[in-house]
C-alpha positions as CSV (number, residue, x, y, z in Angstrom):
1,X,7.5,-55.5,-112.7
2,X,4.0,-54.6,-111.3
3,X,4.6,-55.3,-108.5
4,X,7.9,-54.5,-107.8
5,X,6.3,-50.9,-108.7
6,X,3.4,-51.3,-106.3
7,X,5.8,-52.2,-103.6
8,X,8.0,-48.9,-104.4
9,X,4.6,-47.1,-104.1
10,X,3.4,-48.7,-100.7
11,X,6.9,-47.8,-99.5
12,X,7.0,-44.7,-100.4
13,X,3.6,-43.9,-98.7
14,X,4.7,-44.6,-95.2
15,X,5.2,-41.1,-93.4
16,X,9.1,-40.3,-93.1
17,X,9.7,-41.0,-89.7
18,X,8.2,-43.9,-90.4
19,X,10.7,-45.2,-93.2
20,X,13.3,-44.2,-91.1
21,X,12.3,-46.7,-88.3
22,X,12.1,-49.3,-90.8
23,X,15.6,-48.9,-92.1
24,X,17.0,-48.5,-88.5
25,X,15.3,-51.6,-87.3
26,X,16.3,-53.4,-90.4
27,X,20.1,-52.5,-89.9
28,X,19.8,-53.2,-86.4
29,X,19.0,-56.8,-86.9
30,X,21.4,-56.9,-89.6
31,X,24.2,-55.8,-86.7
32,X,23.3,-57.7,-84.5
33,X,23.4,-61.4,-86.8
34,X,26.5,-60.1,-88.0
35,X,28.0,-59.5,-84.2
36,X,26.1,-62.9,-83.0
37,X,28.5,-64.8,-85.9
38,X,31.6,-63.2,-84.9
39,X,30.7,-64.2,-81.1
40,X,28.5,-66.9,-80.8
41,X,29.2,-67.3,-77.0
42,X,27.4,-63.8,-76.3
43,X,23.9,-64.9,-77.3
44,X,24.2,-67.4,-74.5
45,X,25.7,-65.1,-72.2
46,X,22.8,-62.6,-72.6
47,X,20.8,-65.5,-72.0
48,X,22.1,-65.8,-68.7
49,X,21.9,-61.9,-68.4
50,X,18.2,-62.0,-69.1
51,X,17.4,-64.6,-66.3
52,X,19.3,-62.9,-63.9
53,X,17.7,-59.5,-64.5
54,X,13.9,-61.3,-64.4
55,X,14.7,-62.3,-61.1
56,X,16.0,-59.1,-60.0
57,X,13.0,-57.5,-61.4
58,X,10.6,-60.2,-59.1
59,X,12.9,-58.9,-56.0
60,X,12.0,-55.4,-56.8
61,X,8.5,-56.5,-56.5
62,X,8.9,-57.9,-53.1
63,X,10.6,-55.3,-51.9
64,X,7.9,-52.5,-52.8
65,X,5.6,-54.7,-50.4
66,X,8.5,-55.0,-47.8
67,X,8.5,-50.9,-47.6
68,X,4.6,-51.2,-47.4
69,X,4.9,-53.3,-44.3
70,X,8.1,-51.1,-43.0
71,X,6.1,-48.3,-42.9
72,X,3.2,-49.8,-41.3
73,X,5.2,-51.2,-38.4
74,X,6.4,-47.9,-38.1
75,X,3.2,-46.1,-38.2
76,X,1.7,-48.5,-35.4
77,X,4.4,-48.0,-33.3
78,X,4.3,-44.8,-33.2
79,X,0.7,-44.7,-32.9
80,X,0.6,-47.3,-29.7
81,X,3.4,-45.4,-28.2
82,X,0.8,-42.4,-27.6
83,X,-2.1,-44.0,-27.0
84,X,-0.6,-46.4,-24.9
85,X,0.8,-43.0,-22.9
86,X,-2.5,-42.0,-22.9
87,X,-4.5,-44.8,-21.2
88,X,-1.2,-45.7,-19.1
89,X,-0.6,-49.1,-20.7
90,X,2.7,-50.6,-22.6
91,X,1.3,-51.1,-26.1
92,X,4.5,-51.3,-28.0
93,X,7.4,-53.6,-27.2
94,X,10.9,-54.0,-28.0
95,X,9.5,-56.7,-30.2
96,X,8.3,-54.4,-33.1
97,X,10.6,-51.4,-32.8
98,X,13.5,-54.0,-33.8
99,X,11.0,-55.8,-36.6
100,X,10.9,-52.2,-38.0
101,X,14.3,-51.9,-38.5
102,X,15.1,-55.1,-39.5
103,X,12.2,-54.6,-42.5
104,X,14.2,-51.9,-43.2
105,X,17.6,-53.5,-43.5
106,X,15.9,-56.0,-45.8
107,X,14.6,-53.2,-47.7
108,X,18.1,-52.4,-48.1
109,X,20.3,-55.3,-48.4
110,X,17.9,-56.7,-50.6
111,X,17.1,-54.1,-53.0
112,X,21.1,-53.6,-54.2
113,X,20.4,-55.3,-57.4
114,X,17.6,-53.6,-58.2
115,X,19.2,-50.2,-57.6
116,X,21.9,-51.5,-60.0
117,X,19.9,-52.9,-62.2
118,X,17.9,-49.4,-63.0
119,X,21.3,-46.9,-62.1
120,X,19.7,-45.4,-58.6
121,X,23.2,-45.8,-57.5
122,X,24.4,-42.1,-56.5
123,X,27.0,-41.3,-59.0
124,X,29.6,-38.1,-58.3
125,X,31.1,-38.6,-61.7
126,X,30.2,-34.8,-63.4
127,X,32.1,-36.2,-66.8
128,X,29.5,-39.7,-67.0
129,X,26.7,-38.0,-68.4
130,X,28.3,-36.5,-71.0
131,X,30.2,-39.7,-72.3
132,X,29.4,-41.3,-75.2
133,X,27.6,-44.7,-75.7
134,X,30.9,-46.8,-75.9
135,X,33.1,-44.7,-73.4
136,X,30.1,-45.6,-71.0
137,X,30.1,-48.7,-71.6
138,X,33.8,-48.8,-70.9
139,X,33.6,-46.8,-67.5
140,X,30.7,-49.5,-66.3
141,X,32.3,-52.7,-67.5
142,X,35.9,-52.0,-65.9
143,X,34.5,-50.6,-62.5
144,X,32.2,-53.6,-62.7
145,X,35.4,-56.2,-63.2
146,X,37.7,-54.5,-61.3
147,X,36.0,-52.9,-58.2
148,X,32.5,-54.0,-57.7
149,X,32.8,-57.6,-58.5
150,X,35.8,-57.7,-55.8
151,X,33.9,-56.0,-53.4
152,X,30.7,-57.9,-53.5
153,X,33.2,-61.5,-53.4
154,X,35.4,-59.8,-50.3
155,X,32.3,-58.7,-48.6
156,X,30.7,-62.6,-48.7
157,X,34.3,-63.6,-47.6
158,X,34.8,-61.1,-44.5
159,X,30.8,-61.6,-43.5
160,X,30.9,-65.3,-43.4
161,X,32.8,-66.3,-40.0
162,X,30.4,-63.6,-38.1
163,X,27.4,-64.5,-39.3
164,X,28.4,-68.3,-38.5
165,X,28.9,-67.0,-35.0
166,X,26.2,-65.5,-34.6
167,X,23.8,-68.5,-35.4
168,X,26.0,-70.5,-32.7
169,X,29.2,-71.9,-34.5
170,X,32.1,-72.5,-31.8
171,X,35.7,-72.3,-32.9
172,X,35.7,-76.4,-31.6
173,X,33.0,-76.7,-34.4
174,X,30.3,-77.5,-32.4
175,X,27.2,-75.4,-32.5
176,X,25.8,-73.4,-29.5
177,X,22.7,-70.6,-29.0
178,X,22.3,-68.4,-31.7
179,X,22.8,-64.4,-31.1
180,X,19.9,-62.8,-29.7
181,X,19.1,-58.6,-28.9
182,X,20.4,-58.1,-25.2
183,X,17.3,-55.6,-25.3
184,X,14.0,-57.0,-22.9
185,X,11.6,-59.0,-25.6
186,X,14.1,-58.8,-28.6
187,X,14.3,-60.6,-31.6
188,X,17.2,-63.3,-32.4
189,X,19.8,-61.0,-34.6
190,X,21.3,-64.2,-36.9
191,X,18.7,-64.0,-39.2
192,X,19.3,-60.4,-40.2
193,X,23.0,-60.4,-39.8
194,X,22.6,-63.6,-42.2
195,X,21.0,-61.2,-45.2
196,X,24.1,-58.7,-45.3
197,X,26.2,-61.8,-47.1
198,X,22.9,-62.7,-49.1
199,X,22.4,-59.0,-49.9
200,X,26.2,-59.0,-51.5
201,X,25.1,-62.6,-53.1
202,X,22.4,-60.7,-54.7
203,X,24.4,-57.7,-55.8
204,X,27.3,-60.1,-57.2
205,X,24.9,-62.1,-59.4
206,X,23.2,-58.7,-60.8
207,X,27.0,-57.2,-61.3
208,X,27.6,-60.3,-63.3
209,X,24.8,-60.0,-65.5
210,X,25.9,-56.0,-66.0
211,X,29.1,-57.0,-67.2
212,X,27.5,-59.3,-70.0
213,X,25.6,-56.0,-71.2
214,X,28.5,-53.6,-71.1
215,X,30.7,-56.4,-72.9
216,X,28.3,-56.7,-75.3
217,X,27.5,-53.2,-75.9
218,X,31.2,-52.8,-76.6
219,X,30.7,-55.4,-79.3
220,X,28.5,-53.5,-81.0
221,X,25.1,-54.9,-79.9
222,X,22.6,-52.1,-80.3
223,X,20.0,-53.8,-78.9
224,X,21.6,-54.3,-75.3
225,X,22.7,-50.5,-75.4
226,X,18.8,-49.7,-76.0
227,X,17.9,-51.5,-73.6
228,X,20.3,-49.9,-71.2
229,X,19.0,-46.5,-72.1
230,X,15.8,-47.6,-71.1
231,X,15.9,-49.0,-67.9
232,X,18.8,-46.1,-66.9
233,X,17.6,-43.0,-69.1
234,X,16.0,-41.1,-66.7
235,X,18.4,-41.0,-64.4
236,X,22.2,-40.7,-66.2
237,X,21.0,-39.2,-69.1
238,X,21.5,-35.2,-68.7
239,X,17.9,-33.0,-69.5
């Protein structure tokens, strides 16, 4: 009885914001083992989700030093272009212009799931940011199924044959030279054309792992919407 009273005391000592947390958190995990025992297969799912969104996170890493070295190719050859001019000498070549552009197609094609991942994608939709948890939820997960899983599969689909071509591949099925810039000291273009059906690879996998979120925020997993709201809040969520 003591200390059933002490407890009742301690309780009641925490600030009220602060016992508010507690009985949020504690319902929270109390949804979320109820919705875990109605679908079991979800915990694994999110599993899956999790891995897939590490990764992407690692990519979004490389890619903040891929823009580094973009703009330092760019910034040299713009800088040997003068200087050159000025001591009448070729300091630049082919060569680099066409590395900078290809850093920044990588740059781009690469950074697809990121930019999903965290909502950068441009949205035109004036009715999203006013929806409500669920009827987001709704909105992502069907356009995800529907539309941008489709898109990301056709897009591997149409890329394929060209990119074969372009590394050589003969309709006889023998293998010739690969594609190279027509341009005077140009770089071969099969690698790059290569990263466009990579780049929708990418994209697919972290559309995949979206879906898993959005299906299980519309099962009632708190938790996955939070973490939603954090990693898109700043930039769907209206001021």
């Amino acid at each position: 009885m003591t200390s059933a009273i002490a407890s009742t005391d301690l309780i009641s000592d925490f600030p009220r914001r602060s016992r508010v947390r507690i009985w949020y958190l504690f319902h929270l995990s109390l949804a979320n083992s109820v919705m875990q025992q109605k679908f079991p297969q979800m915990r694994s799912l999110l599993k899956v989700s999790s891995a897939i969104d590490f990764f992407t996170e690692q990519l979004g890493w490389l890619i903040n030093w891929l823009v580094l070295l973009t703009v330092g190719v760019g910034f040299y050859n713009v800088m040997v272009r003068f200087v050159g001019r000025y001591l009448g000498v070729q300091l630049s070549s082919n060569a680099l212009n066409e590395l900078q552009w290809y850093l920044f197609s990588l740059v781009f094609l690469l950074g697809f799931p990121y930019i999903l991942k965290h909502g950068e994608n441009v949205r035109v939709d004036f009715f999203y940011a006013h929806f409500t948890e669920k009827q987001r939820a709704i909105v992502d997960f069907w356009g995800t199924v529907l539309f941008l899983i489709p898109f990301c599969a056709i897009g591997i689909w149409v890329t394929l044959n060209p990119v074969l071509q372009s590394w050589g591949y003969q309709p006889d099925g023998t293998w010739g030279t690969w594609e190279i810039s027509p341009d005077a000291q140009g770089l071969p273009r099969a690698p790059i054309k290569t990263m466009i059906p990579i780049g929708l690879l990418l994209l697919l996998i972290q559309s995949i792992s979206q879906g898993i979120k959005y299906l299980a925020v519309l099962l009632g997993y708190k938790q996955v919407a939070e973490q939603i709201q954090l990693e898109t809040s700043e930039h769907i969520n209206p001021e």
